[in-house]
C-alpha positions as CSV (number, residue, x, y, z in Angstrom):
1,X,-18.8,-13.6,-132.8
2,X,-21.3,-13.8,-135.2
3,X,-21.6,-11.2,-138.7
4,X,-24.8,-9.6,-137.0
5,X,-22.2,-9.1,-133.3
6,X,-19.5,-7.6,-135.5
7,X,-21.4,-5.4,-137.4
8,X,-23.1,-3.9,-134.3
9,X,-20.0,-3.7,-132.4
10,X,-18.9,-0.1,-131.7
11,X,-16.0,0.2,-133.6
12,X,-17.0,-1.2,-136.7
13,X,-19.8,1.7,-136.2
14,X,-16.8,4.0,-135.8
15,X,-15.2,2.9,-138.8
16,X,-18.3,3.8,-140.5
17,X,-18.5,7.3,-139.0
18,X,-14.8,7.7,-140.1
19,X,-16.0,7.2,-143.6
20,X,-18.0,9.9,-143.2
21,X,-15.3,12.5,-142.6
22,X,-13.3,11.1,-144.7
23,X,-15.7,11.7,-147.8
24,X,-16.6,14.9,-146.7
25,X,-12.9,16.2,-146.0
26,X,-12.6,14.8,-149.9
27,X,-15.5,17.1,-151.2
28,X,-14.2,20.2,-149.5
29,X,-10.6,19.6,-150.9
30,X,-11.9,18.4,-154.4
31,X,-14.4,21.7,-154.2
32,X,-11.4,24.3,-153.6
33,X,-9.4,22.9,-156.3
34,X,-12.4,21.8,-158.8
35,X,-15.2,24.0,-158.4
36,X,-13.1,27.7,-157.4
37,X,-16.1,29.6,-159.2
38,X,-19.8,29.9,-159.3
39,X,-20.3,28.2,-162.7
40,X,-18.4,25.4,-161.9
41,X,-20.2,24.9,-158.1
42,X,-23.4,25.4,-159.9
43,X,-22.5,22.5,-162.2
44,X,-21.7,20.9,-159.0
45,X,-24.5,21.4,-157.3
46,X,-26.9,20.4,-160.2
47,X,-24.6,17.2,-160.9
48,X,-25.8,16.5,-156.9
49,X,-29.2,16.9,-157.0
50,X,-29.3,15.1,-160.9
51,X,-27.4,12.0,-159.1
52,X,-29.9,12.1,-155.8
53,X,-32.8,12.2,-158.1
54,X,-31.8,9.6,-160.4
55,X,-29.8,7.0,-159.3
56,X,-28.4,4.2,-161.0
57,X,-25.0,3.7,-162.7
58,X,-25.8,5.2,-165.7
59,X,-26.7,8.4,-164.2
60,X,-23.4,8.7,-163.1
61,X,-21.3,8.1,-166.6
62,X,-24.5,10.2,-168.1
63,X,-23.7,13.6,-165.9
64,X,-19.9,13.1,-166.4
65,X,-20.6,13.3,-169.6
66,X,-23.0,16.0,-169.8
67,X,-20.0,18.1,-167.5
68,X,-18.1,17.8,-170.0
69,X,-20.3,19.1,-172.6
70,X,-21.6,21.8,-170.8
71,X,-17.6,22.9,-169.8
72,X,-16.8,22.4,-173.4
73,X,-19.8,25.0,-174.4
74,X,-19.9,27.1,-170.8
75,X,-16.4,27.5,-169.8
76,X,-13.7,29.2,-170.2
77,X,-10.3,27.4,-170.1
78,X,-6.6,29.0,-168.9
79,X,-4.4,29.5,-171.4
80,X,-1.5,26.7,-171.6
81,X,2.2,28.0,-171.6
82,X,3.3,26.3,-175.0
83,X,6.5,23.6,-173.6
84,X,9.0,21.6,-175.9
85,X,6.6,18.3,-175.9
86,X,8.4,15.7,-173.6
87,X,9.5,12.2,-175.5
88,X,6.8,9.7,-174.8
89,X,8.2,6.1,-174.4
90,X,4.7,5.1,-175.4
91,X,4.2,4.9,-179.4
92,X,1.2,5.6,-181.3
93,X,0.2,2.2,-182.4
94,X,0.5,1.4,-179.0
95,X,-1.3,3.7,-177.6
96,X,-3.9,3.6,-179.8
97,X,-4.1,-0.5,-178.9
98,X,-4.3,0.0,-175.5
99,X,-7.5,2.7,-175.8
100,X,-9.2,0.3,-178.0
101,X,-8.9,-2.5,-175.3
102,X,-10.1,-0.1,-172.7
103,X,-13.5,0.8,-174.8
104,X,-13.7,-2.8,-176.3
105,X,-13.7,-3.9,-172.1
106,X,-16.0,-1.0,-171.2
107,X,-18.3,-2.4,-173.3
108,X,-18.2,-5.7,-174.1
109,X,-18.1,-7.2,-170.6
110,X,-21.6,-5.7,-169.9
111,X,-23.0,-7.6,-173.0
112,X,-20.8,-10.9,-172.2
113,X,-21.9,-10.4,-168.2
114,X,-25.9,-10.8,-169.5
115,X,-25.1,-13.7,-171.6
116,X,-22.1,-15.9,-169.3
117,X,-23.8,-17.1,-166.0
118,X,-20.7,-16.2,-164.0
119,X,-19.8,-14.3,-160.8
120,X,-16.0,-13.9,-161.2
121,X,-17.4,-12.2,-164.8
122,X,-19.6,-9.8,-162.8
123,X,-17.3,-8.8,-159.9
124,X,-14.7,-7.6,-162.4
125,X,-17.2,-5.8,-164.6
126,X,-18.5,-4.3,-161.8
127,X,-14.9,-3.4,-160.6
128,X,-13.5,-2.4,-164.3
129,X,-16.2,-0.2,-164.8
130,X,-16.0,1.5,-161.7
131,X,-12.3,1.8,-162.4
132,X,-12.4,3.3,-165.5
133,X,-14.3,6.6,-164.5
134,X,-11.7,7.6,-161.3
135,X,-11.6,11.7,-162.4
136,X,-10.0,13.9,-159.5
137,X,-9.6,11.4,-157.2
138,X,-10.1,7.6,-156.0
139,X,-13.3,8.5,-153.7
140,X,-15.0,9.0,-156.6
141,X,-15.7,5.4,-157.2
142,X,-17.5,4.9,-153.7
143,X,-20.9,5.3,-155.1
144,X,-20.3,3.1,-158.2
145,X,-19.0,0.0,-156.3
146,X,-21.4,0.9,-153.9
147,X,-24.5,0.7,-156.6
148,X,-22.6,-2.7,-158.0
149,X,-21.6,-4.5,-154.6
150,X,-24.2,-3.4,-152.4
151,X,-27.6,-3.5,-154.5
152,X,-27.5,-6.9,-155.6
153,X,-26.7,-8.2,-151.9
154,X,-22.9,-9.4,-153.0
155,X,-21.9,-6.7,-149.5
156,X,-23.9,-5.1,-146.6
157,X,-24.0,-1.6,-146.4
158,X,-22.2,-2.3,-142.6
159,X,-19.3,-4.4,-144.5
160,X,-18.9,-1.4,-147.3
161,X,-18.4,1.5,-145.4
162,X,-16.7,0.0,-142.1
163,X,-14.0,-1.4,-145.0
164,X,-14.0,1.8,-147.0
165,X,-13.3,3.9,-143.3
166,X,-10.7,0.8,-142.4
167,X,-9.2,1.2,-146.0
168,X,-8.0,4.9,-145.4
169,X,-5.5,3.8,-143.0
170,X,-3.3,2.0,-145.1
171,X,-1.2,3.3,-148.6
172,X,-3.4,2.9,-151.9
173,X,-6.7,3.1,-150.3
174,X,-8.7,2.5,-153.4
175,X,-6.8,-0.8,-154.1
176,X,-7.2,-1.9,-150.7
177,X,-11.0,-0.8,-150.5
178,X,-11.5,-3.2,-154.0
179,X,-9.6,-6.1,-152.8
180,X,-11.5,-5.9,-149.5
181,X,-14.9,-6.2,-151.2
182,X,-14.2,-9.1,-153.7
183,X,-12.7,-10.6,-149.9
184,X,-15.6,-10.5,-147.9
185,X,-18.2,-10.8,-151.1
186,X,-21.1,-13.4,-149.7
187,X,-21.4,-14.9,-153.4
188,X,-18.4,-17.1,-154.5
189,X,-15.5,-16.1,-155.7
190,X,-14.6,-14.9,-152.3
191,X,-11.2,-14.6,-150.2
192,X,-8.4,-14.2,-151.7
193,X,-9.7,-15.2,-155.3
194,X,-12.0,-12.7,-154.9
195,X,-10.0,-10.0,-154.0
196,X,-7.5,-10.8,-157.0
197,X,-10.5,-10.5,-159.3
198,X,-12.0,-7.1,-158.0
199,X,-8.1,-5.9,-157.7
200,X,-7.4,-6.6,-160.8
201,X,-10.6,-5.3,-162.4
202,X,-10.4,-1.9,-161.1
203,X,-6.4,-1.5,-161.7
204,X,-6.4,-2.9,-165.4
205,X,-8.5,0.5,-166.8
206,X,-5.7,2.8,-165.1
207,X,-2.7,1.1,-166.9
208,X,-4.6,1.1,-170.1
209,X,-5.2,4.8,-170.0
210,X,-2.6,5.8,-169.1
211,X,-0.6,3.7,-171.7
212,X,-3.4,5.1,-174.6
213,X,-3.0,8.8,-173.4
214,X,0.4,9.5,-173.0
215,X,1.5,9.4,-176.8
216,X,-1.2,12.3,-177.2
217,X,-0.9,14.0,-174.1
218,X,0.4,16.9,-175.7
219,X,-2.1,17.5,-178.2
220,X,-4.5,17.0,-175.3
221,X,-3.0,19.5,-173.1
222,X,-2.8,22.4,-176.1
223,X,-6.8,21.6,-176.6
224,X,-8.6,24.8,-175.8
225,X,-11.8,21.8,-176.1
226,X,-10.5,19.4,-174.3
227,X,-9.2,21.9,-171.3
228,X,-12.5,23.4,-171.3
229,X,-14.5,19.8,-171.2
230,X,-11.8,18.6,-168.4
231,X,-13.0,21.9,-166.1
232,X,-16.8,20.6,-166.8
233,X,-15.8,16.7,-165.9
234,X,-14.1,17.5,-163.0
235,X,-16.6,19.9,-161.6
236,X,-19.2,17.0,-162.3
237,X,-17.3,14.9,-160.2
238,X,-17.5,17.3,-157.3
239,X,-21.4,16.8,-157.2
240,X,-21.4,12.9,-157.7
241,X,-19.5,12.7,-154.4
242,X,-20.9,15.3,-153.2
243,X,-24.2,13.1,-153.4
244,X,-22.4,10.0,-152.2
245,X,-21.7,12.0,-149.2
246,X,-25.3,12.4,-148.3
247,X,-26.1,9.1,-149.5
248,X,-25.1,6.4,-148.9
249,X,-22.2,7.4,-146.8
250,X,-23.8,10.1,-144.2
251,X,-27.6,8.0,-144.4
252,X,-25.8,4.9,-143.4
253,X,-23.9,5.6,-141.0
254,X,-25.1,8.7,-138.9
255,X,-28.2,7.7,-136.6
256,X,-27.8,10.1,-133.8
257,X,-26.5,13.7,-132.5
258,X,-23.4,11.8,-130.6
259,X,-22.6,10.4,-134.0
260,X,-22.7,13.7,-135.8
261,X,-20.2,14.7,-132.9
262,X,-17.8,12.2,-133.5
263,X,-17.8,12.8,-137.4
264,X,-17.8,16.6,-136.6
265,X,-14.4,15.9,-134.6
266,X,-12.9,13.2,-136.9
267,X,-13.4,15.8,-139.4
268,X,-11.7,18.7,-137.6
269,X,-8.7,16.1,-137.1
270,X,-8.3,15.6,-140.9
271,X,-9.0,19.4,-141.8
272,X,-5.6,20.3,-139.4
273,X,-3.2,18.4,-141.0
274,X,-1.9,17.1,-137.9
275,X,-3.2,14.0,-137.9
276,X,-2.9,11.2,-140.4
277,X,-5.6,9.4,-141.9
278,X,-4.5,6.2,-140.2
279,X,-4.5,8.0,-136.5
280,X,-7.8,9.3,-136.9
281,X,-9.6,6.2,-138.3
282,X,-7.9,4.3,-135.3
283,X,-9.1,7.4,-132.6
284,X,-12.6,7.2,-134.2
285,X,-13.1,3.4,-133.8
286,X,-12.0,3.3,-130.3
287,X,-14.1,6.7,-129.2
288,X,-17.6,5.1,-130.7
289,X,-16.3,1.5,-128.9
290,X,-15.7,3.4,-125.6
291,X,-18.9,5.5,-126.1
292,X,-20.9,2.2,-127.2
293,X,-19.8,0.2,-124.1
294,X,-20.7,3.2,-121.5
């Protein structure tokens, strides 16, 4: 079969509606634990419509940010239970090293991606960067790779959300979902090179943070600021995927009343809790092949 065949196939289109509930099952748990009052759905909400109205990828680091500002003026933070502060095996200097190399990266590969003709360069730039701004969750990143796989042609939006709905269904989704796109990227590297690249790219900004933080996690967590900045972030990130939900997820995929049905009941299997993601992505596929072929 040929790309065009498989991409109009019914069950890749399933896959696609899957993604759907999938994102939208993730904005109504993100929302209950991240946005549990009106100040912080507001924020939400305006983080949505800011997104919707002005998209590119710097519209999504610039209202992360401003969350964060607006929670560090607007809200109020819990108070922290002071704790005997837990031996980190992670020292200073170390940690320190390890957040330099993840803002040197963040902002040097950009500059070196203009200047170095090179596609394995600009698949893990584009995967990095993605991966250095996963707050509450790993959905978040869908509508950064999606603005840095999709808009310059590297993936269809067919091939991005039939993997992203395919990815759910096996452990470490996000990892999968990255590897998959540097896979079946049109532009070489490809394949298995490719995947190392996009793999690696969006994994490295994790282990560096994580690495730079702990040795000041403490002082972090005490931080009325910081707490209060956090709550702002996080609400932010409610209303980036809460845009990504509408589009490109829901505007891609959805194109008629029987699809809103089968998202509608792909969603209802998720909200239970009796089905696993991997049983509902497989049930959705085959209902939109079944419903395709009749």
């Amino acid at each position: 079969a040929t790309s065009t065949d498989l991409a109009d196939a019914g069950w890749v289109h399933g896959l696609k509606l899957v993604a759907v509930a999938i994102v939208a099952h993730a904005v109504l748990a993100m929302s209950r634990t991240l946005t549990p009052d009106w100040p912080r759905r507001l924020l939400a909400l305006a983080t949505a419509a800011t997104v919707l109205l002005w998209a590119s990828p710097i519209s999504q680091v610039g209202v992360i940010v401003a969350g964060g500002l607006v929670g560090w003026l607007v809200l109020r933070a819990p108070t922290v239970e002071a704790e005997d502060p837990a031996p980190s095996s992670v020292g200073r200097r170390l940690g320190i090293a390890a957040l330099t190399i993840f803002l040197g990266l963040l902002v040097a590969l950009p500059l070196i991606r203009l200047a170095a003709d090179s596609q394995a360069l600009a698949l893990f730039d584009t995967s990095y960067r993605a991966g250095s701004l996963v707050f509450g969750g790993g959905h978040v990143v869908l509508p950064l790779l999606h603005e840095g796989v999709v808009a310059p042609g590297w993936v269809s939006d067919d091939e991005f959300l039939s993997g992203y709905g395919a990815a759910q269904a096996v452990p470490g989704p996000l990892f999968t979902f990255a590897a998959y796109l540097g896979a079946v990227s049109s532009v070489p590297p490809n394949g298995w090179l490719g995947a190392a690249i996009a793999l690696g790219g969006i994994f490295l900004p994790s282990f560096l943070l994580i690495w730079g933080a702990l040795p000041f996690w403490e002082a972090l967590r005490s931080s009325s600021t910081f707490r209060r900045a956090l709550l702002g972030t996080n609400a932010a990130v409610v209303g980036i995927l809460l845009a990504a939900l509408y589009t490109p997820v829901a505007t891609s995929a959805i194109s008629s009343p029987l699809d809103v049905g089968i998202v509608a009941a792909a969603f209802g299997l998720l909200l239970s809790g009796r089905a696993p993601p991997v049983l509902v992505v497989v049930l959705t596929a085959i209902a939109a092949q079944l419903l395709d072929a009749s």
